[in-house]
VEXBATOR-372973 format. One record per residue: x, y, z of N, C-alpha, C in turn. Coordinates in steps of 0.02 Angstrom, whole numbers, plus 50000, padded with zeros to 5 digits. Layout:
XYZXYZXYZ...
This chain:
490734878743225491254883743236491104887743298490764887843302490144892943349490494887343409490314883643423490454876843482491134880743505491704878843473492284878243467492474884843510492294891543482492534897343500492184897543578491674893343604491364895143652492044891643710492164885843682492224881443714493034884543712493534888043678493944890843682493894896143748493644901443739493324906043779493224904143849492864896143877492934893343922493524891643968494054889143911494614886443947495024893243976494924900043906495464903543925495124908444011494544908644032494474909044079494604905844150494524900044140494724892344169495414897344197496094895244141496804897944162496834904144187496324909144179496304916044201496224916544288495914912744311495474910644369495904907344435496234901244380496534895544423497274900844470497634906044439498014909444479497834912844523497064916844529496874921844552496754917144629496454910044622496154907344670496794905744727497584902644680498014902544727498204908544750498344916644732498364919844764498054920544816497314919744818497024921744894497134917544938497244910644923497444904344978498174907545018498594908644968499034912645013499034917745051498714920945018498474927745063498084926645136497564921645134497324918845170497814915945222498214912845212498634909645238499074914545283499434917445238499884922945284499664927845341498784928745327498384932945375498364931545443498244923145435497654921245473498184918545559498824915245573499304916845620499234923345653499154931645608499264935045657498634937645677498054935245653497574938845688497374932245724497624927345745497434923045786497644924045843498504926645830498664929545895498404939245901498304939745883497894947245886497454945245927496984940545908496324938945945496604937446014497054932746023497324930646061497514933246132497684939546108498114946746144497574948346180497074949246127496274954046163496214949746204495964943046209495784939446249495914939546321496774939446316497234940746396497154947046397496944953146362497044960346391496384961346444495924955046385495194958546427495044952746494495474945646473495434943946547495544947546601496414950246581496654951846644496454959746660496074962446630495894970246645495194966146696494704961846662494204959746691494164958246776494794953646771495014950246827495374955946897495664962346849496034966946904495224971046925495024970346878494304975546898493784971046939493664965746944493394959946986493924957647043494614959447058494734963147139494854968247143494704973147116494614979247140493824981047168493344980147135492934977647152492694972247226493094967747234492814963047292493314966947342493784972847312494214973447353493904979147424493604985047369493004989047375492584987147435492244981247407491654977647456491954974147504492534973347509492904970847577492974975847629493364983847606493444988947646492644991847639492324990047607491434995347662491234989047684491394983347689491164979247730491274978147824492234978447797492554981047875492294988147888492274992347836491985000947900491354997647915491104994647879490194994147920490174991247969490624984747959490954981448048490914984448104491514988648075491834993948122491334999848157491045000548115490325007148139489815002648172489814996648154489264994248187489564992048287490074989948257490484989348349490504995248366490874999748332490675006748371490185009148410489595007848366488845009948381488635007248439488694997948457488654994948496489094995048564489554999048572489864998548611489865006448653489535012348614489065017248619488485016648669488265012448636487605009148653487425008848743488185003448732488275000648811488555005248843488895009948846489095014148866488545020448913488165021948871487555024048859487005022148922486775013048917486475011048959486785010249029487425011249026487795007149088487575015249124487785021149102487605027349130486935027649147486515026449108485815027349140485565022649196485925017849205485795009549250486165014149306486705018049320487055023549360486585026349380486305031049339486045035149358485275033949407484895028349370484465023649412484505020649461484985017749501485225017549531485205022649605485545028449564485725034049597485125036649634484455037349589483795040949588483605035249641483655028749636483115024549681483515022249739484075025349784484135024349813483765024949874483635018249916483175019949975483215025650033482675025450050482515033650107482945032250163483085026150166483405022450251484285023550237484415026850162485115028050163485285033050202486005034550232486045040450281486155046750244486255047250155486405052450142485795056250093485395053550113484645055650092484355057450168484425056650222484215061250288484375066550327483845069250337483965076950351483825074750439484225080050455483955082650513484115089850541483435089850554483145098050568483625099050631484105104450643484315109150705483805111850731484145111150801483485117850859483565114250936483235119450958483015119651016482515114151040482595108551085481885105551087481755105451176480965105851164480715102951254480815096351257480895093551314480745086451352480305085251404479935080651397479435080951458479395073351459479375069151514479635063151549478775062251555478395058451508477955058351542477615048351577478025046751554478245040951619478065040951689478295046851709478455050051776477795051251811477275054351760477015056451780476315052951792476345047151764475885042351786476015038751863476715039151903476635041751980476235043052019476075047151983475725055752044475175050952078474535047652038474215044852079474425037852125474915035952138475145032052178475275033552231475305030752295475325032452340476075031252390476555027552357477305024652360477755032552311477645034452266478035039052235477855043052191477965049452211477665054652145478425058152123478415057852053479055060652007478735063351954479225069851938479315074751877479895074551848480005074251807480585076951743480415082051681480805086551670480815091151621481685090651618481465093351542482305096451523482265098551455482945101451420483075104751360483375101551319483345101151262483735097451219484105100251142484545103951128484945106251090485025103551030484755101150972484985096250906485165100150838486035096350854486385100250795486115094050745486545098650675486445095350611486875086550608487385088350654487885083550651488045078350683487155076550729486975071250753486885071250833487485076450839487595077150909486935080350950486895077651010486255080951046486345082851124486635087851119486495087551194486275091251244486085087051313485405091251358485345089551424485035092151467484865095051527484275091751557484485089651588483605086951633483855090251687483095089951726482915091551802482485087151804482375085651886481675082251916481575084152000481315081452009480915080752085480935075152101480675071152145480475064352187480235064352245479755062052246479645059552326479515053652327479865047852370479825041052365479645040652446479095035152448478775033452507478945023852503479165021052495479255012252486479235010852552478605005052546478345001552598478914996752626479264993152601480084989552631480494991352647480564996852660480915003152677481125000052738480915000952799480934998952864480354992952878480714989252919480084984452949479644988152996479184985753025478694991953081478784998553078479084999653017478845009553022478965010152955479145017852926479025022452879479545026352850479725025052802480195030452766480095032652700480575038852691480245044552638480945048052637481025047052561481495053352556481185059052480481485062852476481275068852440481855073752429481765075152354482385080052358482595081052249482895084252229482845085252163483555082452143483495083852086484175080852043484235083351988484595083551934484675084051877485235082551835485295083951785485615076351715485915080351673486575080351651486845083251579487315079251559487035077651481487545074651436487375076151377487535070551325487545070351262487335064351242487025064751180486575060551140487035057351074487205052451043487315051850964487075049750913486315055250879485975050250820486335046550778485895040750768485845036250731485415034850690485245038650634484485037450613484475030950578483695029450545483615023850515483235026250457482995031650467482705036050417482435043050430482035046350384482005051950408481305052250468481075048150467480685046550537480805045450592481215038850592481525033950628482115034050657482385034550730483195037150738483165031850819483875027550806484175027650873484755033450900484885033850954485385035050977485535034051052486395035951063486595032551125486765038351153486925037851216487215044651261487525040151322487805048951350488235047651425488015051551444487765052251534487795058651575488095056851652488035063751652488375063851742487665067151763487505064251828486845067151881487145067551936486785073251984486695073352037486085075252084486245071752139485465074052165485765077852243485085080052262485115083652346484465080052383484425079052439483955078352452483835077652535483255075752556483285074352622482915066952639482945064652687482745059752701482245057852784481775056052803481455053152863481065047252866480885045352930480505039752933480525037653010480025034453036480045030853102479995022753093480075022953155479955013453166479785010953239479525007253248479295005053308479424997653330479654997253387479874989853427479364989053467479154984453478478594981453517479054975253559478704975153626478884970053662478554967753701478584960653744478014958353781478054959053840478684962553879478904963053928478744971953932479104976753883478984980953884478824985853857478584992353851477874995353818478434996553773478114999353707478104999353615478545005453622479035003553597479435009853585479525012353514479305019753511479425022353440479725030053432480435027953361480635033453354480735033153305480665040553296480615045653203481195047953207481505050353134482045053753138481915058453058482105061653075482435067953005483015070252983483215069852924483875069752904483975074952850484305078652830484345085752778485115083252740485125087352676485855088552642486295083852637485675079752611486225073752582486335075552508486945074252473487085072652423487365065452380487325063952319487605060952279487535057452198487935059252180488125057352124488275050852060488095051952009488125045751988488265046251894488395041151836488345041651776487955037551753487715041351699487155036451657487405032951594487245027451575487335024151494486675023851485486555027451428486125027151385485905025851307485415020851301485255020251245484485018851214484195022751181483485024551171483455025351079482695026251080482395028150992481875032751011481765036350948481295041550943480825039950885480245044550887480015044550826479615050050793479745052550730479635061150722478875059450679478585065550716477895062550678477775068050619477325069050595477415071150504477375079250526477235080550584477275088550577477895091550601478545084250595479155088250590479345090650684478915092050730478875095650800478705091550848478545085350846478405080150893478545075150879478825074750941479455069050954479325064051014479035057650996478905051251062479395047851052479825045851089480265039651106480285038851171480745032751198480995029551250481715027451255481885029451314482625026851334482765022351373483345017651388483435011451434484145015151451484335010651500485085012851510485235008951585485695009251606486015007451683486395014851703486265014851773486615019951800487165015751851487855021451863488035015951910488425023751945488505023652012488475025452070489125026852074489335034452087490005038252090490135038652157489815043052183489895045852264489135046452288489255044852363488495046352400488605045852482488385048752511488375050352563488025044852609488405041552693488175038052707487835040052772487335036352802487175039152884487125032752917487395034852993487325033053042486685028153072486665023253092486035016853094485775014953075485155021553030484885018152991485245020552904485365017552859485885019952817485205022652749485305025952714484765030252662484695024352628484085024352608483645018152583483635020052497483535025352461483405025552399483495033252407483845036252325484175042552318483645044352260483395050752260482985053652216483435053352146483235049452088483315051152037483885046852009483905041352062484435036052057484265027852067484145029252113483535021652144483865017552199483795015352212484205008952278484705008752290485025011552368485605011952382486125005552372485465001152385485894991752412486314992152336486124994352271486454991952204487054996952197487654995852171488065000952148487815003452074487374999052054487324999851986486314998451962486125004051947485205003451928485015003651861484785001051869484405001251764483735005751766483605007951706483025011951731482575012051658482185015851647481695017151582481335023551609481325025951532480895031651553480495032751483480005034451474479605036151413479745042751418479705046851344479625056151362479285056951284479105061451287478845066251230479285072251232479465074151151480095082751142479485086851095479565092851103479295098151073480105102851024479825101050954480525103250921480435109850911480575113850913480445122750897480765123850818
């Protein structure tokens, strides 16, 4: 009996059970569609939030990528800017001494002394002096004054006799430096000269028939005139006040006075009548004040 009631008891659980289990299958059932698409939803919300935030992100690192670009060309182009001024400015600083706007020149008063001339004196054909003044503006310009003396004795003068003339002269023009540095200077000039002077000499004819005839003559107040081209260099020595150069030039022959038989042989301060035109040299030393 005991069996029976158990085995009753069994089944009526059994039928108690078997409804409860189809309820949840349904339940199950009806759930499981919307949380698939629920899941579903999350999935695309968090893709596409993921995906807007991964270019916003690369979007970010794109614009500080271009400013860093951008600052870095900036910087570089700074840079060059920068060097090209200082390569200017270097430039500027090492320009050489031989430029003309890096040289000075000192104004003043200067002496001239011809001393060329004066290695003459012991000769026995010609003794010469020159002096003169020399004026030097800032602006290149130079200009000045000579004087001299002469006495010329030349042995070809006359055949069988002697001539000599003697007499002064003097020179004014203008100079135009040219320097090469602040040492170193050419320049060119023009002048007008004139001289005074006098002139003598004898000569003698010899013959076999009849005795040696000789006659002297003396001649006063001659004049004439002439222009110089000139072109010379100097050179300034470190105490700024002494000044050696040399000049070359041609002179050529304005006016001059002629004489009677025997005609003037050489003009103080000019040279040889026979040329219309003389070249000359002279060495000098200046004293700059």
């Amino acid at each position: 009996m005991t069996q029976n009631l158990q085995h009753t008891f069994n089944l009526a659980i059994l039928f108690l059970l078997l409804p409860l289990s189809a309820f949840c299958q349904d339940s199950v059932r009806s759930v499981r569609p919307d949380s698939i698409k629920t899941f579903g939803a999350l999935q695309k919300v968090d893709s596409t939030e993921t995906a807007g935030a991964l270019q916003k992100i690369d979007s970010v690192e794109i614009s500080t990528a271009n400013s860093s670009d951008s600052t870095q060309v900036d910087d570089e182009l700074k840079s060059e800017e920068k060097n090209q001024i200082k390569k200017r400015r270097t430039k500027k600083e090492k320009l050489p001494k031989s430029d003309t706007a890096r040289i000075k020149i000192t104004g003043g008063p200067q002496l001239y002394l011809d001393y060329g001339k004066l290695i003459t004196f012991p000769t026995d054909f010609e003794q010469k002096f020159e002096i003169g003044v020399v004026y030097q503006f800032k602006n290149r310009i130079q200009p000045n004054f000579h004087f001299g003396i002469a006495t010329i004795e030349p042995d070809a003068a006359i055949e069988n006799g002697t001539y000599k003339a003697e007499g002064s002269y003097w020179r004014v023009g203008a100079n135009y430096l040219v320097p090469i540095d602040n040492i170193n200077r050419l320049f060119i000039g023009v002048r007008y000269a004139q001289s005074k002077f006098d002139d003598s000499g004898s000569y003698e004819i010899t013959s076999e028939l009849w005795p040696t005839f000789t006659e002297s003559f003396a001649r006063t107040g001659f004049e004439a005139n002439w222009f110089e081209l000139v072109l010379g260099s100097e050179k300034i020595f470190k105490n700024g006040h002494l000044l050696l150069g040399g000049e070359t030039g041609i002179r050529f022959i304005n006016e001059r006075e002629k004489a009677d038989f025997i005609d003037i042989y050489t003009i103080p301060g000019y040279g040889l009548t026979s040329d219309e035109s003389s070249p000359f040299l002279n060495l000098y030393v200046k004293y700059q004040f």
